[in-house]
C-alpha positions, 0 to 999 in steps of 0.5 A: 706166441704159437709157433715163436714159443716152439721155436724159443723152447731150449730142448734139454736131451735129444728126444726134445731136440728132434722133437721140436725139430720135427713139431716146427716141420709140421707147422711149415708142412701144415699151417691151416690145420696142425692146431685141428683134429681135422688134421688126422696125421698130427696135431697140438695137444697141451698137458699138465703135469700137476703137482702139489706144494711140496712136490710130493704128489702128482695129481692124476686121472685115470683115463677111461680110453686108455685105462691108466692113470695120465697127466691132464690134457686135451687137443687144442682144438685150434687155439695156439695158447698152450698153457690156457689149454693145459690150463682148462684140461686140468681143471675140467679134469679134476674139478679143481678150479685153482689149478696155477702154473708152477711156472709159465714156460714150456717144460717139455716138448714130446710127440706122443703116438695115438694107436687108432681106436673108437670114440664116440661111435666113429674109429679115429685112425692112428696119429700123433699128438704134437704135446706141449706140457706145463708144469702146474701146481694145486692144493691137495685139499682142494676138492677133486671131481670126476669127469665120467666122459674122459675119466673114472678116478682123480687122485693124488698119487705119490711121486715115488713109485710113480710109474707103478700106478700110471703102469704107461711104459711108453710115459715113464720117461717123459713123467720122470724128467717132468717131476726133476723139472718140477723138483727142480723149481719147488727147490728154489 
């Protein structure tokens, strides 16, 4: 698994390849805490990128750090099975328990900047998430609930004009290739 999927993963644009690049150099560089926040200068996070049945919707949270509407995910807080922790992220997120991967595979490497903030009463300096998503998939019908200490809102929200509610300029790219990948499997 960890760190042979990183290796294994085919980067599909340029931004993936030195991504991965640079995710594998920080594996070499950091063995004994890159799965850790006690690593402050980098370390694994999974996401979700959930969609429903149709590829229509995207569900999402409305994160109360940030203040935008974001995918599902979390640190891996040293486990190195990625899909479980994007898995768990997204179910403690939304309350929806029958949160399944539209596909087991990586769908996306990306290094995200963390800019330095305060959680929790203590200032976390700025670093970077080494993310690795999963394109998942729920029924809209299920019931969604709010996680007060992470988010304010989960929804559903529609696919066109994506980039208008998540109103994340630095993420536009990144939600715009997940939803081609995820159209790209629901098409089929």
């Amino acid at each position: 698994m960890y760190p042979d999927d990183i290796a294994a993963y085919a980067p599909q644009n340029a931004q993936e390849t030195a991504d991965q690049r640079m995710m594998l150099d920080y594996i070499r560089l950091f063995p004994h805490n890159i799965l850790t926040r006690d690593n402050e200068i980098a370390h694994f996070t999974a996401s979700g990128f959930i969609v429903n049945a149709d590829g229509s919707k995207v569900l999402m949270a409305r994160h109360n750090l940030y203040r935008v509407w974001a995918w599902t995910g979390g640190h891996a807080d040293g486990e190195s099975d990625f899909l479980s922790v994007a898995l768990r992220e997204a179910r403690e997120e939304t309350g929806i328990v029958h949160i399944r991967p539209l596909s087991p595979a990586i769908a996306s490497l990306d290094i995200l900047p963390v800019w330095g903030h305060v959680k929790h009463g203590r200032y976390v300096p700025a670093h970077q998430h080494l993310n690795v998503t999963y394109l998942l998939q729920a029924d809209e019908t299920d019931p969604l609930s709010i996680r007060p200490a992470e988010n304010s809102g989960v929804g559903w929200l529609p696919v066109e004009g994506l980039t208008r509610y998540t109103n994340e300029w630095q993420m536009d790219g990144v939600y715009e290739k997940l939803l081609a990948r995820a159209r790209a499997i629901l098409d089929r």
